[in-house]
N, CA and C atoms as an extended XYZ file, in Angstrom:
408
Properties=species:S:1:pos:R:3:atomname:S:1:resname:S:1:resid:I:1 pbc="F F F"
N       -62.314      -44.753      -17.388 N   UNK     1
C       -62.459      -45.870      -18.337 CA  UNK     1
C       -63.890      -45.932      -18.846 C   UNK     1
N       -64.124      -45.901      -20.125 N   UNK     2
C       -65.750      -45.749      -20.796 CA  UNK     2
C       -66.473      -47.571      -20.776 C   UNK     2
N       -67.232      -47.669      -20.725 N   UNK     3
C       -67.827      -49.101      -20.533 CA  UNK     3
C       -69.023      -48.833      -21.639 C   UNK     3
N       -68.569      -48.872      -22.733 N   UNK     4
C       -69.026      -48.797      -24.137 CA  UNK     4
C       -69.854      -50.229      -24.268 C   UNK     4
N       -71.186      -50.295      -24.885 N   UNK     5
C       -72.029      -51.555      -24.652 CA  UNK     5
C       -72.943      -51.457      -25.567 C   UNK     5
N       -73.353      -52.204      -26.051 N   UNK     6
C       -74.190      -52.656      -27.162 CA  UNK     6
C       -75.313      -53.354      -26.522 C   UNK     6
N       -76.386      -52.834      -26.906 N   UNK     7
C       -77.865      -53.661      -26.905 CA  UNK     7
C       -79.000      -53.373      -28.078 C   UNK     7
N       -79.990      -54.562      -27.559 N   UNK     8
C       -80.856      -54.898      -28.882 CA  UNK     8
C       -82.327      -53.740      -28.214 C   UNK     8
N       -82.900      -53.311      -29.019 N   UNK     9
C       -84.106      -52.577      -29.151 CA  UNK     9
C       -84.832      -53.078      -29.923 C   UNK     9
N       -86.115      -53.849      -30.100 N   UNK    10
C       -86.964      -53.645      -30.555 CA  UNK    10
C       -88.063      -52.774      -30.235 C   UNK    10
N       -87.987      -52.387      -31.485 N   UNK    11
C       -89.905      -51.340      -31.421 CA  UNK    11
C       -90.814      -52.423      -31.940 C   UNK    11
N       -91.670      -52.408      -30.539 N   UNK    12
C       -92.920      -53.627      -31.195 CA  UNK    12
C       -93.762      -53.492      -31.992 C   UNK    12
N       -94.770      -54.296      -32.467 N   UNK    13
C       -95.984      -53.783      -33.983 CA  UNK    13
C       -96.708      -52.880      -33.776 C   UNK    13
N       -97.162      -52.589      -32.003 N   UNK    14
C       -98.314      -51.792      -31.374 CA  UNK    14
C       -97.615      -50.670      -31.787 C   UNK    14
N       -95.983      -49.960      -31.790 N   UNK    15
C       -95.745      -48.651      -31.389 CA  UNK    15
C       -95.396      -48.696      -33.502 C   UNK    15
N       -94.993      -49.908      -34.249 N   UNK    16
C       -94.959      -49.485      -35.440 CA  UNK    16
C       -96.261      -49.156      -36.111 C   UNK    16
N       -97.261      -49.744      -35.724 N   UNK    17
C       -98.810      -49.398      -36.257 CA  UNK    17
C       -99.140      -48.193      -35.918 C   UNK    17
N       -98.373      -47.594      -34.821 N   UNK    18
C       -99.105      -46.196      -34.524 CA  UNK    18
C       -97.958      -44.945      -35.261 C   UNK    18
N       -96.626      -45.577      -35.747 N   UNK    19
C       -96.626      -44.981      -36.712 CA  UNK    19
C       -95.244      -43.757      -35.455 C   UNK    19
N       -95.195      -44.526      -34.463 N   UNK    20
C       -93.907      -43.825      -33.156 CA  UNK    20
C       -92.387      -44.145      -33.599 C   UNK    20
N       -91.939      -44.498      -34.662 N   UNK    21
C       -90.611      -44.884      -34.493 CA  UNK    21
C       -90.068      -44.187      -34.242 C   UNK    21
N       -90.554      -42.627      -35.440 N   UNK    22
C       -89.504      -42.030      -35.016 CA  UNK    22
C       -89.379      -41.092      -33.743 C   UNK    22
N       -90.210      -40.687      -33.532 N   UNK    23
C       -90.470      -40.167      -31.734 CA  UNK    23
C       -89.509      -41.842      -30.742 C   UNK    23
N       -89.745      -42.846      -31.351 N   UNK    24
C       -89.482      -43.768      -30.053 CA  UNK    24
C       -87.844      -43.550      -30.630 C   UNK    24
N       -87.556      -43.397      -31.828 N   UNK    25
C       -85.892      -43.221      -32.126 CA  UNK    25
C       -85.022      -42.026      -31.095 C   UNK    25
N       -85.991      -41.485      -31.233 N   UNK    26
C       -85.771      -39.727      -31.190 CA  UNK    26
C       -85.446      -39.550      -29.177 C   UNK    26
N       -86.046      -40.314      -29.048 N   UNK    27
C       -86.144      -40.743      -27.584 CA  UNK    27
C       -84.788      -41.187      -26.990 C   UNK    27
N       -84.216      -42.373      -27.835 N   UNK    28
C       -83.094      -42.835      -27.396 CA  UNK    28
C       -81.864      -41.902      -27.836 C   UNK    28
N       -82.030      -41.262      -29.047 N   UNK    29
C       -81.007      -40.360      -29.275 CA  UNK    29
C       -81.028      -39.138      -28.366 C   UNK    29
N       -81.765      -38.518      -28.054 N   UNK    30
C       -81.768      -37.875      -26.513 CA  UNK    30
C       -81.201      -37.994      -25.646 C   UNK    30
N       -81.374      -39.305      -25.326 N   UNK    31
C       -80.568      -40.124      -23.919 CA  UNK    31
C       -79.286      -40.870      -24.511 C   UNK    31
N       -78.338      -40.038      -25.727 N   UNK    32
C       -77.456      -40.652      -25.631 CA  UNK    32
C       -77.074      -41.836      -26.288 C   UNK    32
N       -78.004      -42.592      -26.544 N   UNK    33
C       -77.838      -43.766      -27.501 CA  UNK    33
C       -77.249      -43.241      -29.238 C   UNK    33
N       -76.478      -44.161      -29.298 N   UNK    34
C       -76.345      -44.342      -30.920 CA  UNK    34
C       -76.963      -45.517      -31.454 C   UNK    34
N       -77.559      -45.092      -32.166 N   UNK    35
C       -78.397      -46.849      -33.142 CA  UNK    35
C       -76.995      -46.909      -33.989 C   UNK    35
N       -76.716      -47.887      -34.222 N   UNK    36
C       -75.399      -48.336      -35.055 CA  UNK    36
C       -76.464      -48.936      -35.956 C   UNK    36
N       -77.255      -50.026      -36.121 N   UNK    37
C       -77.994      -50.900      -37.253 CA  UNK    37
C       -79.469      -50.670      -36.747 C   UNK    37
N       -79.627      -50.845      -37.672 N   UNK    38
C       -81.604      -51.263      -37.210 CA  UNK    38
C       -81.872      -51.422      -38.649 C   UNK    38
N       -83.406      -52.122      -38.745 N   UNK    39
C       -83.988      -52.723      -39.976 CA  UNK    39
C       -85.321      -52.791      -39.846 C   UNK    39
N       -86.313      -52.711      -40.335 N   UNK    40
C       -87.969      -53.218      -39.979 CA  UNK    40
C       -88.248      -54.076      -40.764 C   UNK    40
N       -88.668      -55.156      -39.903 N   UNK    41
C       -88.470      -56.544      -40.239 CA  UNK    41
C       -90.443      -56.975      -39.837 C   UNK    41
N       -90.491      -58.029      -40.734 N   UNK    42
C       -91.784      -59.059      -39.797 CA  UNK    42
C       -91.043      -60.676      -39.917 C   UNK    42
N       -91.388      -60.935      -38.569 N   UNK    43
C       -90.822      -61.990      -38.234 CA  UNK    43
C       -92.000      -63.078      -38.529 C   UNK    43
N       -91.544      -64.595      -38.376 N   UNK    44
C       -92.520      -65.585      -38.658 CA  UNK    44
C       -92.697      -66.170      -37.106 C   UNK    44
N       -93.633      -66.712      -36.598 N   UNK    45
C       -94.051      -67.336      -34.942 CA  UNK    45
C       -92.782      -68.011      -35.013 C   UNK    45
N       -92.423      -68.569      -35.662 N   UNK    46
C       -91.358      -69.612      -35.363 CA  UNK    46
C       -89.905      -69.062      -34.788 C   UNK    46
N       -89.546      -67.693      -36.144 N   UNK    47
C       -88.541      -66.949      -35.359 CA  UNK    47
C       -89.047      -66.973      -33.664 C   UNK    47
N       -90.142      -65.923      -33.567 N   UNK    48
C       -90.417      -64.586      -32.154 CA  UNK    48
C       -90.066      -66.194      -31.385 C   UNK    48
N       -90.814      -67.632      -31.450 N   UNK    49
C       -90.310      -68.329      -30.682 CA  UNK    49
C       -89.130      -68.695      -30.646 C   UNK    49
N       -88.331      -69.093      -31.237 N   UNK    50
C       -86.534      -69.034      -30.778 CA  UNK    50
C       -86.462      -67.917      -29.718 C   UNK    50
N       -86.855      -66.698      -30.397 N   UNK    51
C       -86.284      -65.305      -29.604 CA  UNK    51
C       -86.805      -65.078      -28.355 C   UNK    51
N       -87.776      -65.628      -28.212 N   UNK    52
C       -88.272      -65.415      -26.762 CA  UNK    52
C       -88.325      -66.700      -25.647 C   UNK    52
N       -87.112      -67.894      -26.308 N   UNK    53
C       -87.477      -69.404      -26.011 CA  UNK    53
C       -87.038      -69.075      -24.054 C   UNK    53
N       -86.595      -68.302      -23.887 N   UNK    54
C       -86.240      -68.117      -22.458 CA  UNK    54
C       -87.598      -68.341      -21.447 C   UNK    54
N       -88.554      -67.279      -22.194 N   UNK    55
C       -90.162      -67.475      -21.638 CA  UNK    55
C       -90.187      -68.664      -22.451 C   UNK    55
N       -90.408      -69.761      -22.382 N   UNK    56
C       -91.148      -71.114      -23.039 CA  UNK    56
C       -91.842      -71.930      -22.100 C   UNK    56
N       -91.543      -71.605      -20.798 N   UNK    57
C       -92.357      -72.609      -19.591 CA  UNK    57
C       -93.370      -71.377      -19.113 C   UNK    57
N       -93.536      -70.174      -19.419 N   UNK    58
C       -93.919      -68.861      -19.245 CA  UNK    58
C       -95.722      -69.357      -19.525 C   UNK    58
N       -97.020      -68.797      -18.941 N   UNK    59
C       -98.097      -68.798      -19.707 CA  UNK    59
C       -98.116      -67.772      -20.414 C   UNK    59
N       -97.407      -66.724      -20.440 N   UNK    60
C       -97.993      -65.906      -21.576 CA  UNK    60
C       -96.916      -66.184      -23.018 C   UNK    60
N       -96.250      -67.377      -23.025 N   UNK    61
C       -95.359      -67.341      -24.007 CA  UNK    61
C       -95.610      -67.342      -25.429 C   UNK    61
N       -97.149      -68.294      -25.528 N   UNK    62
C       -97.595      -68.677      -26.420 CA  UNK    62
C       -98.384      -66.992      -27.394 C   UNK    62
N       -98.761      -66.673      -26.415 N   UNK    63
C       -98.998      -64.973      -26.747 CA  UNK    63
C       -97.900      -63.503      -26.879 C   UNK    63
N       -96.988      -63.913      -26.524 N   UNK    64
C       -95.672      -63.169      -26.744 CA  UNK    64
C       -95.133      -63.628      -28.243 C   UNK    64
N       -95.422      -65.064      -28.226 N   UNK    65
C       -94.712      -64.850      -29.757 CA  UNK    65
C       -95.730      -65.047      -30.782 C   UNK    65
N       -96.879      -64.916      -30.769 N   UNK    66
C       -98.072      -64.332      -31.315 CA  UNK    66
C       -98.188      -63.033      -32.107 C   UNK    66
N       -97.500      -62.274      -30.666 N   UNK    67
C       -98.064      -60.929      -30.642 CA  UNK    67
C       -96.590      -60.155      -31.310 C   UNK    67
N       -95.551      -60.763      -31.161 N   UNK    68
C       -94.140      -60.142      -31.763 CA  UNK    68
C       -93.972      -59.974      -33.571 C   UNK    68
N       -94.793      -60.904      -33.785 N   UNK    69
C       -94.749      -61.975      -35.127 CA  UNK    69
C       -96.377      -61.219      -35.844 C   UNK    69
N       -96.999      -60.669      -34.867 N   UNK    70
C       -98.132      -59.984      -35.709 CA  UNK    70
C       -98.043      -58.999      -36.651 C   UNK    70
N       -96.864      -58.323      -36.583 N   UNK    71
C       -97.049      -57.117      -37.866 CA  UNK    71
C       -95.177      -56.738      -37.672 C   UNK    71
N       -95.294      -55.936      -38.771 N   UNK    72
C       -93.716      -55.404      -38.557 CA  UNK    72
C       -92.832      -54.629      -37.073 C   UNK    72
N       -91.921      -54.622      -36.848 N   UNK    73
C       -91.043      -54.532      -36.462 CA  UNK    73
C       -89.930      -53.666      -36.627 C   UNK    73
N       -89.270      -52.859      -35.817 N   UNK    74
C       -87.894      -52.230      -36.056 CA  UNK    74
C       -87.085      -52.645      -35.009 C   UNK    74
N       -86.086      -53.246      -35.282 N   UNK    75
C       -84.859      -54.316      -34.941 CA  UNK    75
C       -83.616      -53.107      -34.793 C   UNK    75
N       -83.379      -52.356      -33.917 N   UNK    76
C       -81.780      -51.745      -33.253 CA  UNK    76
C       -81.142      -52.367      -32.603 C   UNK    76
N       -79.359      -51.822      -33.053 N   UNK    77
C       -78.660      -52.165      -32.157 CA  UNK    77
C       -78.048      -50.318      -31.539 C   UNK    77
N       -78.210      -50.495      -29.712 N   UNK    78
C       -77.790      -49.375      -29.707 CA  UNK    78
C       -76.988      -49.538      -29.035 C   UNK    78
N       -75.788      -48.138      -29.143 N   UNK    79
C       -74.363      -48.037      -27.847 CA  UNK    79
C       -74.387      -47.068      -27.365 C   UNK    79
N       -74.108      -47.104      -26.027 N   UNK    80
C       -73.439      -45.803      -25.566 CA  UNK    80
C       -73.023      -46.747      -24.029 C   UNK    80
N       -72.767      -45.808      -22.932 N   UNK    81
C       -72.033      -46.816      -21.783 CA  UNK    81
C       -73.370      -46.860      -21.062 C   UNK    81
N       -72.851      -48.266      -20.506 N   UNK    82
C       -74.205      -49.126      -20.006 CA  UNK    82
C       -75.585      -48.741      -20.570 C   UNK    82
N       -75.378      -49.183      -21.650 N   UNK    83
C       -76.393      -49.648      -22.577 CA  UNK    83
C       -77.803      -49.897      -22.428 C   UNK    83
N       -76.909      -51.689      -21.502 N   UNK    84
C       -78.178      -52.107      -21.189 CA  UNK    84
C       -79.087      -51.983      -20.099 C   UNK    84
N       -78.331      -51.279      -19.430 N   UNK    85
C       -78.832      -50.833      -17.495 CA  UNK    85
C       -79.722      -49.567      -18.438 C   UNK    85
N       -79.185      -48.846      -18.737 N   UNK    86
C       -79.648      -47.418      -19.491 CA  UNK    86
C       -80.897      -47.414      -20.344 C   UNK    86
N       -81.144      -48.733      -21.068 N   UNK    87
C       -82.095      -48.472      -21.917 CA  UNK    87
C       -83.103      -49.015      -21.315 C   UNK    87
N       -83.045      -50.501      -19.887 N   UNK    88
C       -84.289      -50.567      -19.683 CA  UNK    88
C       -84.762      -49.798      -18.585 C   UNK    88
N       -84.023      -48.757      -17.791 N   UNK    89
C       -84.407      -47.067      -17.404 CA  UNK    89
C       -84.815      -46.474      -18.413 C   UNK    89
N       -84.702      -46.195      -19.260 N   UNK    90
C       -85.315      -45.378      -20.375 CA  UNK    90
C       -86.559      -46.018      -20.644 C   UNK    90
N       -86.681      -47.257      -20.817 N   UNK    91
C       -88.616      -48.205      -21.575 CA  UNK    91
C       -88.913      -48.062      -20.063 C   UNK    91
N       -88.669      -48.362      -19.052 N   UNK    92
C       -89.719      -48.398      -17.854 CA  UNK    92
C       -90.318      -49.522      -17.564 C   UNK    92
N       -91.082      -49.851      -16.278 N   UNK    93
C       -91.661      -50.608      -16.032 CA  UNK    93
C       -92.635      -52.092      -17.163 C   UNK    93
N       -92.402      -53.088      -17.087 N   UNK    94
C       -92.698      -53.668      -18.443 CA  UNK    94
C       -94.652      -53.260      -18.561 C   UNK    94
N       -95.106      -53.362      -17.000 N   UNK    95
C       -96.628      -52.888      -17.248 CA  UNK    95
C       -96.540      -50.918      -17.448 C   UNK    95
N       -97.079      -50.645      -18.425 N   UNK    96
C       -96.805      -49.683      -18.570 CA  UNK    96
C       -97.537      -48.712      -17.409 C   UNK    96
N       -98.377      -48.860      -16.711 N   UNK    97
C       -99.305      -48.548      -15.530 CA  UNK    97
C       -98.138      -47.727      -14.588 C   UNK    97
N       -97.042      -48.644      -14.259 N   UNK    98
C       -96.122      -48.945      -13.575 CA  UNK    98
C       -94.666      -47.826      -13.608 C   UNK    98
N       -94.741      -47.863      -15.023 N   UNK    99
C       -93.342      -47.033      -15.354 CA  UNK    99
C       -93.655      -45.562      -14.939 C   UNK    99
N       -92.044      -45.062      -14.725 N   UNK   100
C       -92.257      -43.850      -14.827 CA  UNK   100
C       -92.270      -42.919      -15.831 C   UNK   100
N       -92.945      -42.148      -15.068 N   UNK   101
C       -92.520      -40.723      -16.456 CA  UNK   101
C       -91.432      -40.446      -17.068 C   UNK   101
N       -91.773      -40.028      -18.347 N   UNK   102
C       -90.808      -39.735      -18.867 CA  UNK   102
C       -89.923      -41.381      -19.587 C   UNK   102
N       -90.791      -42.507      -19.170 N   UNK   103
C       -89.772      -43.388      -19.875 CA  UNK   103
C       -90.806      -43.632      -21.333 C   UNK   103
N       -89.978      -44.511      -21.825 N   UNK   104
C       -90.974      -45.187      -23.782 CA  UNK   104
C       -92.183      -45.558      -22.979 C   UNK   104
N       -92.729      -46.651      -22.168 N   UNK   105
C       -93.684      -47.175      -21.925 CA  UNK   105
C       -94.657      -46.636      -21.124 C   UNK   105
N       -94.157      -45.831      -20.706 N   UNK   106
C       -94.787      -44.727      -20.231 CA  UNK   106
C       -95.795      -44.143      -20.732 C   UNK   106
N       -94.688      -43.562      -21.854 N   UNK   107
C       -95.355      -42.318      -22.718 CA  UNK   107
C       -96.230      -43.058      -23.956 C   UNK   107
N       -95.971      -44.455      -24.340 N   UNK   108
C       -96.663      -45.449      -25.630 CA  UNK   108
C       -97.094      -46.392      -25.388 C   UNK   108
N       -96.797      -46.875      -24.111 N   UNK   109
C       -97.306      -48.151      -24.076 CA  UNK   109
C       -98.885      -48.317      -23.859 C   UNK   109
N       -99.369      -49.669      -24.411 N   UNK   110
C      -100.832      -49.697      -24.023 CA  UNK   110
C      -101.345      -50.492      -23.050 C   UNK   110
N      -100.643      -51.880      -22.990 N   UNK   111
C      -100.730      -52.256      -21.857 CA  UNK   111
C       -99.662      -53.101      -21.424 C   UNK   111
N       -99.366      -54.340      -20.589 N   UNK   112
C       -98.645      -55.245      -20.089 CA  UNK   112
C       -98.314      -55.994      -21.380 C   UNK   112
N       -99.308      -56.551      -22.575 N   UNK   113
C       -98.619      -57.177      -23.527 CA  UNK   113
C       -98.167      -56.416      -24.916 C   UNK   113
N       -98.558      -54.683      -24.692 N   UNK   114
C       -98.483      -53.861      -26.033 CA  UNK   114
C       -97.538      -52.710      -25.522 C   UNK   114
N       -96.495      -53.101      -24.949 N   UNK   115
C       -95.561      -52.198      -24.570 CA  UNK   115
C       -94.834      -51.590      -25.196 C   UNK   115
N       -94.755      -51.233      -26.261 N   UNK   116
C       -93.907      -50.929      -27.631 CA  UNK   116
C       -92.675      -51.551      -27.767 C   UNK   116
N       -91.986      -51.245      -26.741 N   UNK   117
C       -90.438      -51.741      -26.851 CA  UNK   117
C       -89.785      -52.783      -26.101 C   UNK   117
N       -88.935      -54.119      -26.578 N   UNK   118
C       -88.076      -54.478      -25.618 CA  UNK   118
C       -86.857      -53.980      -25.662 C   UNK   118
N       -85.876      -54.229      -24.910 N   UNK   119
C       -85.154      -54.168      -24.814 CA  UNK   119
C       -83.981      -55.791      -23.849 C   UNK   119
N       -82.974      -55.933      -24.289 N   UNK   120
C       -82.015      -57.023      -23.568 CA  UNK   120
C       -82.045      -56.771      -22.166 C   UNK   120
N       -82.298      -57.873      -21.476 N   UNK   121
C       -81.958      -57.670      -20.321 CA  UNK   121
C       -80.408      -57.914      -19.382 C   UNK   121
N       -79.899      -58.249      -20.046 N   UNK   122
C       -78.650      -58.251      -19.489 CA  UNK   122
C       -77.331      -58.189      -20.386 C   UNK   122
N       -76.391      -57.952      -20.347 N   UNK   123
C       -74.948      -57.782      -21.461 CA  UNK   123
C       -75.020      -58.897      -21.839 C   UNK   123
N       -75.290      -60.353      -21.331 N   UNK   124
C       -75.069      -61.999      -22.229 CA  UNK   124
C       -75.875      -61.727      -23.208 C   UNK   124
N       -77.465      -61.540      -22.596 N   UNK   125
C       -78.354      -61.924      -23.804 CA  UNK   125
C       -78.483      -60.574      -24.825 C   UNK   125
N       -77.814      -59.885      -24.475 N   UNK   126
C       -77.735      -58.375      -25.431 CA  UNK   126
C       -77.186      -59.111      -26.607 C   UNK   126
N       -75.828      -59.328      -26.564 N   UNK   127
C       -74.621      -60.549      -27.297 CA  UNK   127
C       -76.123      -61.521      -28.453 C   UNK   127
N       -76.661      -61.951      -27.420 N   UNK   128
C       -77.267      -63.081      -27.754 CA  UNK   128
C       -78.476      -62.461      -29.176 C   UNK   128
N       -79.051      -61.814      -28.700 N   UNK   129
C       -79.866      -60.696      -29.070 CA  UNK   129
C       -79.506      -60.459      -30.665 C   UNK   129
N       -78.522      -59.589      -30.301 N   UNK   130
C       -77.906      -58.653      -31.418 CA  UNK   130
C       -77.564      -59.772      -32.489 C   UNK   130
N       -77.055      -60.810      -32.064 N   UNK   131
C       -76.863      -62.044      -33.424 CA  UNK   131
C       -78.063      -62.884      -33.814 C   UNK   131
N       -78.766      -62.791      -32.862 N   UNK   132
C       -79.848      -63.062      -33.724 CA  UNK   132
C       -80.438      -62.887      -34.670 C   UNK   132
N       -80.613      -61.042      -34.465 N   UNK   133
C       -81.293      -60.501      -35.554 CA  UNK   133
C       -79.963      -60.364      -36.561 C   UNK   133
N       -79.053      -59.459      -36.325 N   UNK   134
C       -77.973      -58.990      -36.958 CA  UNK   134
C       -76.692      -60.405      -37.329 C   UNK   134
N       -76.909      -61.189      -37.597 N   UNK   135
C       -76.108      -61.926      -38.143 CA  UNK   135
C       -75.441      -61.928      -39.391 C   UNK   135
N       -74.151      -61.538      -39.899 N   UNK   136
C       -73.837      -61.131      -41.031 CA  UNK   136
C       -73.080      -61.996      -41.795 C   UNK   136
């Protein structure tokens, strides 16, 4: 039985300023992912805060949606089975110090708040995620 799953990818401003999408694309298509949608977007503080309202009692929240909302953006949705277990094995550790080889944050990240990529952390907020950006 295939356990086919959908999750959200963002590539953050740090890895679009350096100009990695498509190496960070190229990455997930490797491992299997299909991007079904994606878009490069700049968001306003007000969005990144909805999107990140989970961190809102967080101290670094006020700087997460600062830093999301600073420059453009590329917004995926990707599938393949377990998705979302799969892709945040693939980005790695969120301090990039931390991750292993061979994952996105690894190989791009700059530090704990310039990690290039998120990714959903779980199948709800994947759901949650994906309509956010992708609402049609």
């Amino acid at each position: 039985m295939s356990n086919m799953e959908q999750t959200l990818s963002i590539i953050k401003p740090d890895a679009v300023e350096r100009n990695l999408e498509n190496e960070i694309k190229e990455m997930f298509k490797i491992n299997g992912f299909t991007i079904l949608k994606e878009k490069k977007i700049q968001i306003e503080k007000s969005e990144a805060e909805k999107f990140y309202k989970v961190h809102e009692t967080k101290p670094f929240y006020n700087d997460l949606c600062d830093y999301l909302s600073s420059g453009p953006i590329v917004v995926m949705v990707l599938e393949k089975e377990n998705a979302v277990f799969g892709n945040r094995e693939l980005m790695g550790a969120t301090n990039p110090k931390d991750a292993d080889d061979g994952t996105i944050r690894k190989k791009y990240g700059i530090s704990i708040d310039k990690n290039s990529v998120h990714g959903s952390d779980s199948f709800e907020n994947a759901k949650i995620e994906i309509d956010f950006f992708f609402k049609d």
